[in-house]
N, C-alpha and C positions, 0 to 999 in steps of 0.2 A: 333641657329642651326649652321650657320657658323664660324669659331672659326680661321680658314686661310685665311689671308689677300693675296689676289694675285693682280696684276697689274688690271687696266683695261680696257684690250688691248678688251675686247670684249661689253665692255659700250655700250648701245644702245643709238639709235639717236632719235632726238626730233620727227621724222614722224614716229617710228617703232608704231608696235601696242599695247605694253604696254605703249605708251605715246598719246592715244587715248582719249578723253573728255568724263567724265561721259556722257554729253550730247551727244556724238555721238554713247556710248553705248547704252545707251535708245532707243535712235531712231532704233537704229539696232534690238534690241529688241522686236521694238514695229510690226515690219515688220512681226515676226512670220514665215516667209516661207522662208526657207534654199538661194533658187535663189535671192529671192531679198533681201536678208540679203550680199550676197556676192555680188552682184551686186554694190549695197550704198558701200560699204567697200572700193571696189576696182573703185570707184570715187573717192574715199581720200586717199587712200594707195598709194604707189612708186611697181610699176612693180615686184620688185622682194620680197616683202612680197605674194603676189598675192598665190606662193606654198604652204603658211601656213595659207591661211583661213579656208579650208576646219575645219581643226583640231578646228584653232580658235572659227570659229564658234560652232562646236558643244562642244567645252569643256566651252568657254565664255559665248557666244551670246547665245546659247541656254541652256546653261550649267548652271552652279554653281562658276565657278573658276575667280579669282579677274585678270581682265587683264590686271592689274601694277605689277603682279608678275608672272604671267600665263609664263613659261618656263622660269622664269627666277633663276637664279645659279641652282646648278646642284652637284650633287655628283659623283667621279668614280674611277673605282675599276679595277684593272691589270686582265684581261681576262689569269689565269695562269692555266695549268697542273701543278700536281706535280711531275712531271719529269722537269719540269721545274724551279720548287722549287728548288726539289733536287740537278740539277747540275749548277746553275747560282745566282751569285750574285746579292746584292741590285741594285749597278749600274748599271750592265746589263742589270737587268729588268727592270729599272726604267730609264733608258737611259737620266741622265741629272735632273730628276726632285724629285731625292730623298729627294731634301733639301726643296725641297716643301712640303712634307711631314711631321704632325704633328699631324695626327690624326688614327683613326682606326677603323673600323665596331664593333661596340659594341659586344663584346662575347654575345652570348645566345643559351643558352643549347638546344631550341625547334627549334632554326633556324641549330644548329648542328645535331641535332638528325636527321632532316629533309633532311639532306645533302646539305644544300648551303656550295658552294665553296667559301663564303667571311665571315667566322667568322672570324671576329679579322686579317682581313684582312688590308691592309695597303690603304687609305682613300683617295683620291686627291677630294680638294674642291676648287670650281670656283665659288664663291658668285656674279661675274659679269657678269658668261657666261647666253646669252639669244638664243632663240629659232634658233637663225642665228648663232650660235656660229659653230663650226669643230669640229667633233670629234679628237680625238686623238689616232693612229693604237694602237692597244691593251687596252687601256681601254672601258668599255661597262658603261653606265650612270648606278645608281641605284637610286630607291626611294627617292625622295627628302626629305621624310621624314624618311628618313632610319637613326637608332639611330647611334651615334657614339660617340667615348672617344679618346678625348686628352691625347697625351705620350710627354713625353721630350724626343728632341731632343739625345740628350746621352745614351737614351735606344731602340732607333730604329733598331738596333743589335739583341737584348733579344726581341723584340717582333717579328723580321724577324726570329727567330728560331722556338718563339711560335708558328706561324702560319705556318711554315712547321711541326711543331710537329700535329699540329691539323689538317691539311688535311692529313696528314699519317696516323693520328686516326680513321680518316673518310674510307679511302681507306684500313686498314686493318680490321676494322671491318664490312665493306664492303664482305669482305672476310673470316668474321669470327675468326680472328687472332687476335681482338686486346686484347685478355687475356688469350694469347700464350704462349707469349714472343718472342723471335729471330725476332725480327722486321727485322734488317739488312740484314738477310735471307732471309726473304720476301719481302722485296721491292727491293730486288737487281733483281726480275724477271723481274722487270719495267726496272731497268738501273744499269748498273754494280756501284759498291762504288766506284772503282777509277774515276767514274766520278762526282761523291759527291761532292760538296764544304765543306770546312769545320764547316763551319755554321749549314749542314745538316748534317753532321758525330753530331755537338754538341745535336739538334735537337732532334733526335732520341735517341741516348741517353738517353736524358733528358726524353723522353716519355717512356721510357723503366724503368728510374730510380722513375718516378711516378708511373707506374704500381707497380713494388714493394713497394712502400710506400703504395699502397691501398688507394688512395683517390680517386677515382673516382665513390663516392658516393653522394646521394642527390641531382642531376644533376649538376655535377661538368662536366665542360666542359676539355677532355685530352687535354694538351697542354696549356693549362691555368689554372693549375691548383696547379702545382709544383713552389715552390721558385724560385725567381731570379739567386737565386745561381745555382742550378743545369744545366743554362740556359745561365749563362758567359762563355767566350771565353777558361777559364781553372778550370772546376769544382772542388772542391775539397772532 
């Protein structure tokens, strides 16, 4: 699942509670009743695990979920408008952590159709972050088991256009535009082109030069659908 190596500045410690003893799961188990399951707990636990039994218990102790991996790594995704998209770079939105970057929310055409904001979206994995972990302003967790595909480095440009081409697809056919054409038209009601980056002038384009190709048959997803080429820094 996790494919991004990152530091592990969020490594849990030997008293957290996915480092808890089959044996003192059991017994917590065996307790049956929510009070004294979190009572026992929190005779063993350190103070400040103490905010995350509740949950504990009921997804572990009463639950189903393995508590040597119960919150632990994590998947996240840039909380982005696409006016956001449209007029701001990689670095900018990604303030520092673009290099971390090496993976992507798996395209799929039923999660497009469906309108999520994170197809083929750009992927930050933290296979050490655990339940005590920070979040980070602007990304929101997803699905731990939310699918995802690895890109090389050198093409994290061509997939940053894809995925403005694909919430633009989402946002004009939202609107019933997306087999129009005049995309630049229409999304200039959101925010003037001269505030475009040029990634999104390529972007759009490129979704504009897929439409006339006709391929957005069979549940082909717009914006990932068209050649690399149409999608480089100077199309030909």
């Amino acid at each position: 699942m996790f494919g991004t190596k990152r530091s592990h500045r969020d490594a849990f410690n030997e008293n957290s509670l996915n480092e808890l003893s089959e044996k003192t799961i059991s017994e917590a188990r065996a307790l049956r009743n929510f009070v004294k399951i979190e009572n026992f707990l929190k005779e063993i636990t350190e103070k400040d695990d103490w905010r995350y039994l509740n949950a504990f218990i009921h997804q572990v102790i009463l639950g189903k979920h393995d508590h040597r991996t119960w919150r632990k790594g994590r998947i996240l995704a840039r909380d982005l408008s696409l006016i956001e998209l449209l007029t701001k770079n990689m670095e900018q939105l990604f303030d520092g952590l673009i290099d971390e970057i090496d993976q992507i929310i798996l395209p799929e055409y039923q999660q497009w159709k469906l309108g999520s904001l994170y197809v083929g979206a750009f992927a930050l994995v933290e296979p050490s972050s655990t339940y005590k972990s920070r979040g980070i302003s602007g990304f929101i967790p997803l699905d731990i088991n939310q699918q995802l595909s690895p890109i090389h480095k050198n093409r994290l440009p061509i997939y940053f256009k894809r995925w403005i081409a694909t919430r633009a697809a989402q946002y004009l056919n939202s609107q019933g535009e997306l087999y129009t054409g005049n995309y630049k038209q229409h999304l200039e009601e959101l925010t003037s082109i001269d505030k475009w980056t040029e990634h999104a002038k390529i972007a759009i384009d490129a979704l504009e030069k897929e439409r006339e190709l006709g391929i957005w048959e069979e549940n082909k997803i717009p914006g990932f659908s068209g050649p690399d080429l149409i999608y480089q820094s100077n199309p030909k």
